[in-house]
C-alpha positions in Angstrom: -22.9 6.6 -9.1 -19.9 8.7 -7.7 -18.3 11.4 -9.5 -14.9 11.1 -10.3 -13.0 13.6 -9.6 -9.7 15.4 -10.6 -7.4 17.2 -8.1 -5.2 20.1 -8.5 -2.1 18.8 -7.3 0.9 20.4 -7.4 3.8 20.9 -10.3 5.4 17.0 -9.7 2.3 15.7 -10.4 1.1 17.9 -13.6 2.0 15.2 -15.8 2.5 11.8 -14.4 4.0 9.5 -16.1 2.5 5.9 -16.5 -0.1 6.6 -14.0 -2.8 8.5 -12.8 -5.3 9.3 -10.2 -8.8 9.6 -9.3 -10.6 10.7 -6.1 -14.2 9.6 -5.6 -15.5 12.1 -2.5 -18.6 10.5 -2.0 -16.5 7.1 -0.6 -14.1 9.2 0.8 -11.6 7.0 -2.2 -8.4 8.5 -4.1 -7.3 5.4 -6.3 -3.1 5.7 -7.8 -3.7 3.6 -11.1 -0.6 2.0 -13.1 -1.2 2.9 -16.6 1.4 1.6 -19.0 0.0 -1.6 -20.6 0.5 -4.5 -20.6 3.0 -5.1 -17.9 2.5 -1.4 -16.3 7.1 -0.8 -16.2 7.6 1.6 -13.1 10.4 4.0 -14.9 12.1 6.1 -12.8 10.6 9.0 -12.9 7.1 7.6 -12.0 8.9 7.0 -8.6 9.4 10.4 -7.4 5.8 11.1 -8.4 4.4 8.0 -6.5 6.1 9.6 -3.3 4.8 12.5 -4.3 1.2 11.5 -5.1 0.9 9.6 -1.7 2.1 12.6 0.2 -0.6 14.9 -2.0 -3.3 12.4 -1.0 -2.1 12.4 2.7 -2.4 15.9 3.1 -6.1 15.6 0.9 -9.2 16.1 3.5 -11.8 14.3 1.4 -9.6 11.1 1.1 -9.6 8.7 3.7 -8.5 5.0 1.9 -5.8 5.1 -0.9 -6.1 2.1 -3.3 -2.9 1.5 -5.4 -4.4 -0.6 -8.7 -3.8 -1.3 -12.2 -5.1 -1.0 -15.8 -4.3 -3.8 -18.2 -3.3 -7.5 -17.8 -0.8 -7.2 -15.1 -0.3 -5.2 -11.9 3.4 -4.3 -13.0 5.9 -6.5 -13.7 8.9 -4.1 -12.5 11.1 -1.4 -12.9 12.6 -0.3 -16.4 15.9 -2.1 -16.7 17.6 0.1 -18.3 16.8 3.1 -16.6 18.8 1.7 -13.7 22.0 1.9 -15.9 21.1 5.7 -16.5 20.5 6.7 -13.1 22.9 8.6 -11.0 24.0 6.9 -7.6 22.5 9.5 -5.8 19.2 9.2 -7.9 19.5 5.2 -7.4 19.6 6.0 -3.2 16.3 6.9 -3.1 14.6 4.3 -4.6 13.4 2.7 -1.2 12.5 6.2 0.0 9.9 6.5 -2.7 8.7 2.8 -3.0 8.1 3.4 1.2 5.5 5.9 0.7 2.4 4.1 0.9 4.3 3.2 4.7 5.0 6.5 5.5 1.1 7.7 4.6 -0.6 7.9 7.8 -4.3 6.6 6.3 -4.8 3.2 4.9 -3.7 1.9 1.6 -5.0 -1.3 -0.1 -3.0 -3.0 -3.2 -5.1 -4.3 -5.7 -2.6 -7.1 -7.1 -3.2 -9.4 -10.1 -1.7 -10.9 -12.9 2.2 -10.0 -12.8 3.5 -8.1 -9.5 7.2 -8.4 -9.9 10.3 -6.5 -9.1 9.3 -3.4 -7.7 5.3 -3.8 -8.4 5.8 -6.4 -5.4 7.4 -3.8 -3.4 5.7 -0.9 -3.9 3.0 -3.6 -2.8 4.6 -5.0 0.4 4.7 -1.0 1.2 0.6 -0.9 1.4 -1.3 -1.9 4.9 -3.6 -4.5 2.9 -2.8 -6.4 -0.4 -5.6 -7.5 -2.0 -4.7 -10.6 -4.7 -6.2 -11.9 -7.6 -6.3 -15.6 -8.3 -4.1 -14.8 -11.7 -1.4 -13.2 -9.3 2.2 -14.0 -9.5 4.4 -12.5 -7.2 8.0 -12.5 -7.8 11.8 -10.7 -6.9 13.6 -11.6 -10.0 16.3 -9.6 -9.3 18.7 -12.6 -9.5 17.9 -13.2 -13.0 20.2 -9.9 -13.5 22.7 -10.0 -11.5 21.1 -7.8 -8.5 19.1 -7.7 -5.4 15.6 -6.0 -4.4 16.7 -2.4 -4.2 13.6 -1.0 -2.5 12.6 -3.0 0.6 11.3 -5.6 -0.6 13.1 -8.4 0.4 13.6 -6.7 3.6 9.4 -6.4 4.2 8.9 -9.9 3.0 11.4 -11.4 5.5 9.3 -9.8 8.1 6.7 -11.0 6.7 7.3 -14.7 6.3 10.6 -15.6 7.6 14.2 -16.2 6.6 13.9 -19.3 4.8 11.2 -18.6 2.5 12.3 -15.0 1.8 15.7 -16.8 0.7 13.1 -19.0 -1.8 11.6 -16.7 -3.0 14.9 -13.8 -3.7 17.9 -16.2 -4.2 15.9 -18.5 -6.9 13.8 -15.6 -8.2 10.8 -18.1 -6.9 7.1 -17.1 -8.5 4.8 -17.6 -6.1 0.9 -18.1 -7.1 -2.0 -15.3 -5.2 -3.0 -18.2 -3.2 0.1 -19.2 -1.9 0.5 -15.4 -1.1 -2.3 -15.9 1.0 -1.5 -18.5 2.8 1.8 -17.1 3.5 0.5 -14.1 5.1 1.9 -11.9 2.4 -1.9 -11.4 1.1 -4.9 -10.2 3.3 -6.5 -11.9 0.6 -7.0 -14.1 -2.5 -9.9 -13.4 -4.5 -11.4 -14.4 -8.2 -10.1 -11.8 -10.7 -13.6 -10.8 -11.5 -14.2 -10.0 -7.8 -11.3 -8.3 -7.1 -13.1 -4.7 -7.7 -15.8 -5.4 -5.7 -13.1 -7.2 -2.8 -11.4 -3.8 -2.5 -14.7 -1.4 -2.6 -15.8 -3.7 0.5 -12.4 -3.1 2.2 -12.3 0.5 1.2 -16.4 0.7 3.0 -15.2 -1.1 5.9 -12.1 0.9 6.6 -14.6 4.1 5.9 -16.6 2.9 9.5 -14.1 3.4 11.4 -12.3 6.4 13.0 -9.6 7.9 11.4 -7.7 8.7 14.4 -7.5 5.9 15.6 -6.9 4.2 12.1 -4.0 6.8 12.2 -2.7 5.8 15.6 -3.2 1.7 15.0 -0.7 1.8 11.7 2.2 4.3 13.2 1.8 2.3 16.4 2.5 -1.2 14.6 4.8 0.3 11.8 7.1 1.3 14.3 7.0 -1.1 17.1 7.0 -3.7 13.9 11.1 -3.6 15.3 10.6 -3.6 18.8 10.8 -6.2 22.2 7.9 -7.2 23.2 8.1 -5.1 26.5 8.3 -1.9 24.4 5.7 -2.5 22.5 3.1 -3.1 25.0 4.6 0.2 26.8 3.9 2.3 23.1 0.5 0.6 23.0 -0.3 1.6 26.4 0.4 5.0 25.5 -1.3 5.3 22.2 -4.2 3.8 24.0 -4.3 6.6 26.6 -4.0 9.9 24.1 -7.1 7.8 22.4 -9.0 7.7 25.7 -9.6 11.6 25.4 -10.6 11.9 21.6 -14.0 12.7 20.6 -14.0 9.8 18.4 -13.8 7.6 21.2 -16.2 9.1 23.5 -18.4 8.3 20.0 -17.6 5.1 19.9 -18.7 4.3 23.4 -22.1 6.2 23.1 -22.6 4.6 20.1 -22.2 1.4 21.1 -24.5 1.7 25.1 -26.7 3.6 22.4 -27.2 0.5 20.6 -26.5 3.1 17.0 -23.5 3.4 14.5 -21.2 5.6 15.3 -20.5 8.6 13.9 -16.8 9.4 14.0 -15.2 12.7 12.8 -11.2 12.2 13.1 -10.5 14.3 16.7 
C-alpha cells in the first residue's frame, strides 16, 4: 500500500480550515478532502486556502492528478450563509477567483461528488476537468431560496455545459437534480454506485497517470480557452498546440512506443 504523505506547504496552508490534504507519490495522487461533517460548509476562509492549495499542488513535482473529495455523508452542501453577510465587498469579489482554481491548475482534477453537492460544492465541482458522481448525488444552485444568484461560476459553467434552458431549471427553481440525470446531461463524466465511487476515481486517476503530462497540459489550456471561441479559431490554436507537441520528447515516445509494439514511457518534455 502507498504511503501517505504530508507536504510542507506554505504559511496559507499551515492550518486549513475544514479540509485537508494528502499526497500519495507512489500514484503520482495529491487528494484536497472536505472535512467538516456532515454537510462539509465551505466558509470563507477555506476559499482562499483552496486557491491556494491548488496552486501548491500545481507547482508540486510528484503530483500529477488532483482529486477534490469528501469525508462524511455529503460532498458539501454550500457556502456558510452567514459568512456572506460578514464579508467585505472586496473579500466577496473574489469568490469566483478562488472557486476557478481547479480551472486555472494546469494538470487534471477529478471531483469525487456524492450525496449533497450544492451551492458552491457544485461549483467548486463544475471548476474540475472530470466529475465523478455517486448514485446518492444531488446537485443543486439553491441560491434562489435566498434571495441570490450563483456567485462563483457556476451557473455560468453549467450553461456551457448544458444549455440555456436547463441552466434556467435548474438556477431559477433551485431544481435538484439526481447523479444520474447529471450524467446524462453531460454535467457528470460519470455515475457510479456509492460503494464504487473510490475505486471509479483510482481507475481515472491510473488512466490519466499513462499518459504524457505535456500533452495533458496542452489538451486542457487548449480547450479551456478556445471553450469561447469560433470554430475557425479554434482549429487555428489546435493546429498550433499540435505543432509545439510534434517536437517534445514525449511525443517522439509515443510514436516509438507504439511501432515498438511497448508502453510508453513519457517524462513531461
Amino acid at each position: 500500500m502507498a504511503t501517505i504523505l504530508k507536504h510542507p506547504f506554505s504559511n496559507i496552508l499551515d492550518n486549513l480550515d475544514g479540509f485537508y490534504i494528502e499526497i500519495d507519490e507512489t500514484h503520482q495522487r495529491a487528494d484536497i478532502v472536505l472535512k467538516r461533517p456532515p454537510f462539509n460548509v465551505i466558509q470563507m476562509p477555506q476559499r482562499d486556502q483552496l486557491r491556494a492549495a491548488f496552486e501548491a499542488l500545481d507547482a508540486d513535482d510528484r503530483v500529477r492528478i488532483i482529486v477534490l473529495r469528501a469525508e462524511g455523508e455529503h460532498f458539501s452542501s454550500g457556502g456558510d450563509i452567514k459568512g456572506f453577510l460578514e464579508a467585505t465587498p472586496e473579500h466577496v469579489s473574489k469568490l469566483a477567483w478562488n472557486i476557478a482554481a481547479p480551472a486555472r491548475c494546469t494538470k487534471p482534477v477529478i471531483a469525487a461528488n456524492h450525496g449533497y453537492c450544492f451551492g458552491v460544492g457544485f461549483e467548486i465541482s463544475l471548476a474540475c476537468d472530470f466529475r465523478i458522481a455517486a448514485e446518492s448525488t444531488l446537485y443543486a444552485l439553491p441560491e434562489q431560496k435566498l434571495g441570490q444568484i450563483p456567485g462563483s461560476g457556476g451557473s455560468a459553467r453549467l450553461q456551457k455545459m448544458v444549455g440555456i434552458t436547463r441552466t434556467k431549471d435548474i438556477v431559477m427553481r433551485s431544481r435538484r437534480i439526481k447523479g444520474q440525470q447529471a450524467y446524462e446531461w453531460g454535467v457528470a463524466t460519470e455515475c457510479v454506485p456509492d460503494a464504487e465511487l473510490a475505486n471509479a476515481v483510482a481507475k481515472l486517476v491510473e488512466e490519466l497517470r499513462a499518459f504524457s503530462p505535456m500533452a495533458q497540459r496542452t489538451a486542457k489550456k487548449m480547450l479551456n480557452e478556445t471553450e469561447d471561441c469560433l470554430l475557425t479559431t479554434a482549429i487555428e490554436v489546435e493546429g498550433h498546440c499540435y505543432s509545439r507537441l510534434r517536437n517534445s520528447e514525449d511525443f517522439k515516445e509515443g510514436v516509438e512506443a507504439f511501432h515498438g509494439k511497448r508502453q510508453p514511457n513519457f517524462v513531461g518534455r
